[in-house]
N, C-alpha and C positions, 0 to 999 in steps of 0.2 A: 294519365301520364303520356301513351301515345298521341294525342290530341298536343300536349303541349310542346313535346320536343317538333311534331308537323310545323306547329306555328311557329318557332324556333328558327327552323329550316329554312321553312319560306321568307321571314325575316331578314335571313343573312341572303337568299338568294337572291332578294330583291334589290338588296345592298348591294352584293356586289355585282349585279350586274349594272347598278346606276354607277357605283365608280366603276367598273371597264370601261361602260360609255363616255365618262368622261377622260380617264386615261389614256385610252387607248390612241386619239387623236392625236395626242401628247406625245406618245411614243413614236407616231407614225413620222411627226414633224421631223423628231430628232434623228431617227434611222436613217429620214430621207436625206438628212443636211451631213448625213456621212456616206450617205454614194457619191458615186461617180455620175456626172453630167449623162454620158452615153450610154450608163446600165438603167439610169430614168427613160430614156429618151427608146429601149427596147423595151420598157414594158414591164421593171421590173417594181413590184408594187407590196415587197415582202419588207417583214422588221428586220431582215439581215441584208447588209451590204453586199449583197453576193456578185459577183463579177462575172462573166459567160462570154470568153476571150475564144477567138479563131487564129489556130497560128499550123507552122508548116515549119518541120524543120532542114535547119540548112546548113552544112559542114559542121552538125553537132550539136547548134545551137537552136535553140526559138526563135523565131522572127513571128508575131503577130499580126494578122492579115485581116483587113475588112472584103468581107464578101460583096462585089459589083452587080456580077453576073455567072452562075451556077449553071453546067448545063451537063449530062450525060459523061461529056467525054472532054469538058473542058470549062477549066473555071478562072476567069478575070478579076481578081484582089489587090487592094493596096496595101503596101506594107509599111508599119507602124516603125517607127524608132523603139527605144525601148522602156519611154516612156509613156508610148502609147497617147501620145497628142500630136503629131505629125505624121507627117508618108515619109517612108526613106524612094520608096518607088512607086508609080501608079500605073495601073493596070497592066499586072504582072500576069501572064499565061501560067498559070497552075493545074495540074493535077487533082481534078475532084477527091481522090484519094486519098493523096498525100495532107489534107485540109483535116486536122484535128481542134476537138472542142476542148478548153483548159476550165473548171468552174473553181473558183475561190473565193473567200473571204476579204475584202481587203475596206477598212474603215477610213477614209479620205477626211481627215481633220483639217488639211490645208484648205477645205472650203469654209472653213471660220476665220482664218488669216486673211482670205484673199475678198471674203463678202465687207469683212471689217476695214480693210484697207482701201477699197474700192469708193467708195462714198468717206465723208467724215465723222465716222463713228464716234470716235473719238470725242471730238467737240460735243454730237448731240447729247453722248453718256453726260456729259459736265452739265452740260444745261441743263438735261433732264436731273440732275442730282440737285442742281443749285436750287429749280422752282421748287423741289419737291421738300428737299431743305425748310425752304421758307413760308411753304403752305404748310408743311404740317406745325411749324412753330404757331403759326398766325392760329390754325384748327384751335390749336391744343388752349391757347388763349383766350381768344372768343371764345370756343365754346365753353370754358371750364369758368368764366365770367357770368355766359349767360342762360348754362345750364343752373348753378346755384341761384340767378336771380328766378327762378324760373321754380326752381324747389323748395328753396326755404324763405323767401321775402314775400311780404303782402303789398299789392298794387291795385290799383282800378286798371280791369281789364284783364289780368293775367291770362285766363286761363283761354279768354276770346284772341289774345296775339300769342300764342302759343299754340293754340290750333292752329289758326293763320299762318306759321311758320312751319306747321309740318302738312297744311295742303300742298304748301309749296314744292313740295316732293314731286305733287304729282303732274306740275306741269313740265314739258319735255323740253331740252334745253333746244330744238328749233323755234319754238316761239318768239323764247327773248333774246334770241341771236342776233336779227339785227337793230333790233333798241340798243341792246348792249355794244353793238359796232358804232352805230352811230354816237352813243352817247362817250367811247373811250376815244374814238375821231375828234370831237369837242373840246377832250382834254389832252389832245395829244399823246395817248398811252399806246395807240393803234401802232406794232412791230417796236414795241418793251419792253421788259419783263415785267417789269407793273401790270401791263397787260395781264400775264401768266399768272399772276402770283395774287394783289390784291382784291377782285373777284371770286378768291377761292378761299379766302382766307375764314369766313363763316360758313360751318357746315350745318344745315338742320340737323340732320341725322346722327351728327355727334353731338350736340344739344340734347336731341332727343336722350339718346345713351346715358350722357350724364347725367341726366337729372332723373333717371331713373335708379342709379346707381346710387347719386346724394339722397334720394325721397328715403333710402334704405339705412340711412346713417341714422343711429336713437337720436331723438330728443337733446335727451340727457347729454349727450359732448356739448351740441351745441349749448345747452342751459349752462353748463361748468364753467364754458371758456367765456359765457359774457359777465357771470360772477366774475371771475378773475381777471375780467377789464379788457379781453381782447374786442378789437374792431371786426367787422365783417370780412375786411380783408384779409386780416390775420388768422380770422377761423378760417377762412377757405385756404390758406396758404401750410396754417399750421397742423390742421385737423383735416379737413373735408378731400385735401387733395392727396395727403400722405396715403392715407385709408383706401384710396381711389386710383390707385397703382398699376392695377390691373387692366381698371377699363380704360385708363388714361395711356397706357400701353394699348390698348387692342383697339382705342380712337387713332392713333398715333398712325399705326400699323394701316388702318383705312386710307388713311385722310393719303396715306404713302403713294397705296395702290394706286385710290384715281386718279393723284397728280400724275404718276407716271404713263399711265394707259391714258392721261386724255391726249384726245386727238382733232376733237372738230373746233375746239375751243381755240386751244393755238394753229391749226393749220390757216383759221379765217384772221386773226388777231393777229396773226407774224407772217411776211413775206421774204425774210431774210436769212440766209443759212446761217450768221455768225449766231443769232437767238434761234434758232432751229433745234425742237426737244425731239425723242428718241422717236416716237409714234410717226410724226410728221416725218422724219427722215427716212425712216421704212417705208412708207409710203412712197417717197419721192426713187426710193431705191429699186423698188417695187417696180415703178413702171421705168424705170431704166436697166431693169435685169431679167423683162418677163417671161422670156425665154431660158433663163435659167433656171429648173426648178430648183437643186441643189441648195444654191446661194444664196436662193429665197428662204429656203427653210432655214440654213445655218443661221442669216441674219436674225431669220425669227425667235429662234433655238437662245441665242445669248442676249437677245432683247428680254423676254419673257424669264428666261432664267436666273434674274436674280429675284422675282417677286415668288415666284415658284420654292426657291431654298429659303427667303422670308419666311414664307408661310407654312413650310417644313418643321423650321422651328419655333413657330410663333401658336401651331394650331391651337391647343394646347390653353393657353394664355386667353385665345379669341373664344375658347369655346364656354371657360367658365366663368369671362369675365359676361357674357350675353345671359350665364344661367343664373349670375347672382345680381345684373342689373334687372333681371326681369321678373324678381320677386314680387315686385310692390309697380302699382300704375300709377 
């Protein structure tokens, strides 16, 4: 009994110490995309927005002071408006004494306004919806095509171009980058959408899924439905794809993510901001704000953020539709 609850323990410890590791970065983003420019820029590297203001008071009031130069018997500060992004005065003669430390809380959301507004968010968000829109319909098609020929039809060759189509996994998408540049140069698709969208439209990986899923469907439906005179296409349409709900949701859900995270595919294939997707515009933002951390992370924070709340409510869906395609090989 003591033997099993140890194994138990260590189980879940190991667990959660693989999601901290993964979470935690996650966290770090987002806390950081709610400081302040200047409490980064001091060193401040906690999950609380914490603020460590120097102010001096004056006929009653606060006045916040940056410290210049500190010395024994006399100290040289500039003094802040009161929104603390301007001098109302520079190098004011202060009292080392009268210089107090203020620490608070304060969560800066206006760097999600101002990261967004800064570049054309906007526009990239649409693009990136439009390709991803139309790559996952293209997925969901192809593949649910050519995972059933792949499961249930007899061919010469099957099962040698169906390896062949899942070595292709393994080569890395630098190889056939510029075959593929040049060969969409040829047809004029180079700065697109075509570009984006029709190279992506066949996924091995969701081929593979599906036809792991259809290999698990009896027999017997399919024997019923060609008794009662349907075509091939009717059983996959009427039968094989209803049945297949699941994984045709958690292919759906993929095909989502990499359209939106890619990034080497359109930053080489488009050079224009009007087709400019989400990845490539971070980037572009990226080295136009490198000095800002803040704004960096905010952008980052509401780019990632909607695949993040996807897969919040999708886990779920993803995790049993892998356990019930991967019954049967």
């Amino acid at each position: 009994m003591f033997k099993q609850h140890l194994d138990k323990l260590t189980r879940y410890f190991f667990l959660i110490l693989c999601a901290a590791i993964m979470v935690i970065p996650f966290i770090w983003m987002v806390s950081t995309s709610l400081k302040s420019q200047s409490a980064i820029n001091k060193g401040s590297a906690g999950f609380l927005p914490i603020e460590i203001v120097n102010y001096i008071e004056k006929d009653g009031e606060k006045e916040y002071v940056e410290i210049i130069e500190k010395k024994e018997n006399k100290a040289v500060v500039n003094i802040y408006d009161e929104e603390r992004k301007h001098f109302k005065e520079s190098f004011v003669e202060v009292s080392p004494q009268s210089i107090k430390r203020d620490t608070f809380i304060k969560f800066h959301f206006n760097n999600f306004v101002e990261a967004f507004n800064k570049v054309p968010f906007g526009r990239y968000f649409l693009n990136t919806i439009f390709v991803s829109f139309c790559v996952v319909i293209g997925v969901l098609l192809t593949s649910s095509l050519a995972a059933y020929a792949f499961a249930r039809m007899k061919f010469v060759g099957k099962d040698a171009i169906f390896y062949l189509f899942i070595s292709m996994m393994m080569v890395p998408q630098p190889i056939y980058l510029i075959p593929s540049y040049y060969l969409l140069t040829k047809i004029h698709w180079v700065n697109t959408f075509w570009a984006l969208i029709v190279p992506w439209i066949a996924n091995i990986f969701s081929i593979f899924l599906l036809r792991q899923q259809f290999k698990t469907i009896p027999q017997d439906l399919f024997d019923a439905a060609t008794i009662d005179g349907c075509t091939r296409f009717e059983i996959l349409w009427r039968i094989v794809l209803p049945i297949s709900k699941p994984v045709l949701a958690t292919t759906a859900i993929f095909a989502l993510i990499g359209s939106w995270n890619s990034f080497m595919w359109p930053l080489v294939m488009t050079n224009s901001d009007k087709i400019r997707v989400l990845q490539v515009g971070l980037s572009y933002f990226a080295q136009e704000s490198s000095s800002s951390t803040a704004l960096l992370m905010a952008a980052s924070t509401f780019t990632v953020a909607p695949l993040i709340i996807l897969f919040l409510f999708a886990q779920k869906q993803i995790i049993s539709s892998f356990v019930s395609s991967g019954l049967k090989g």
